[in-house]
C-alpha positions in Angstrom: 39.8 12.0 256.2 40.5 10.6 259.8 43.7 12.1 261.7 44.8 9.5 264.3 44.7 11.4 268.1 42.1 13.6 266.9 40.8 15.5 269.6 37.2 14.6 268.2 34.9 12.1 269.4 32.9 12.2 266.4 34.0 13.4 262.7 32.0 14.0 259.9 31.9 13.0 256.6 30.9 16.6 255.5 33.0 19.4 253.6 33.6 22.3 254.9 32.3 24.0 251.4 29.3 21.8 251.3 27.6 23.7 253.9 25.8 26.8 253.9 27.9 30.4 254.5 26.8 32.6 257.2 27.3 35.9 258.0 30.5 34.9 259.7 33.3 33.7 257.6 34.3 31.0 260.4 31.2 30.1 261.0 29.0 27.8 258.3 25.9 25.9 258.9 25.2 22.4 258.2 21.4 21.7 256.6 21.9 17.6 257.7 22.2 18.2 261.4 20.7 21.7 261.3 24.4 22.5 263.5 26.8 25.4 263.0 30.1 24.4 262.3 32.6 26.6 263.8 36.1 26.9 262.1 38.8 26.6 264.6 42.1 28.3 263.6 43.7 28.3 266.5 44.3 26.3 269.8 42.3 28.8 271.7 39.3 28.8 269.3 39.2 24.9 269.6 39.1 25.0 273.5 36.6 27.9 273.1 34.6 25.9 271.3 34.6 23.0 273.1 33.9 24.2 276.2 31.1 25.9 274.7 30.0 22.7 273.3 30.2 23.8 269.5 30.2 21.9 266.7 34.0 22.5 264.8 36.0 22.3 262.1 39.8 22.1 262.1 42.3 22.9 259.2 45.5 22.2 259.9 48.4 24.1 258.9 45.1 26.4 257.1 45.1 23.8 254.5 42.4 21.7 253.3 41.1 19.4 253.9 39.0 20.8 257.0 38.2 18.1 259.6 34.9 18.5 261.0 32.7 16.8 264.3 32.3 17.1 268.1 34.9 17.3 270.6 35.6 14.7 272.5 33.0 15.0 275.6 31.1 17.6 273.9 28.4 16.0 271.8 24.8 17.0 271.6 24.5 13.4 273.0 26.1 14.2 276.1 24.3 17.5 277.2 27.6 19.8 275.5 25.0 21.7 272.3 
């Protein structure tokens, strides 16, 4: 799925329930990019996690599908994971 003005610079093809629970519900790991994806669930987790330089996922309205990548400026390419 692509969401026009995303507020990612990169989305990925992933699922959200193709990749590996953690401890922490929000939190899931991704064996292809060896990242954890951090579910964002509000507008202060995404700009928590993009400062940080996390890798996230975003379900709007809490419905599937969940929307996952890097936020714009924030990619491991770029010195942000």
């Amino acid at each position: 799925m692509r969401i026009e003005n995303c507020p990612l610079e990169f989305q990925c093809d992933k699922s959200w329930r193709s990749l590996k629970r953690t401890e922490d519900k929000d939190i899931r790991h991704c064996i292809s990019c060896g990242e954890d994806v951090h579910l964002c669930r509000t507008e202060e987790d995404f700009e928590s996690a993009q400062g940080a330089g996390k890798c996230v996922a975003l379900r709007p309205l809490n419905r599937e599908p969940v929307v996952m990548g890097w936020p714009k400026g924030r990619g491991p390419w770029q010195g942000g994971g």
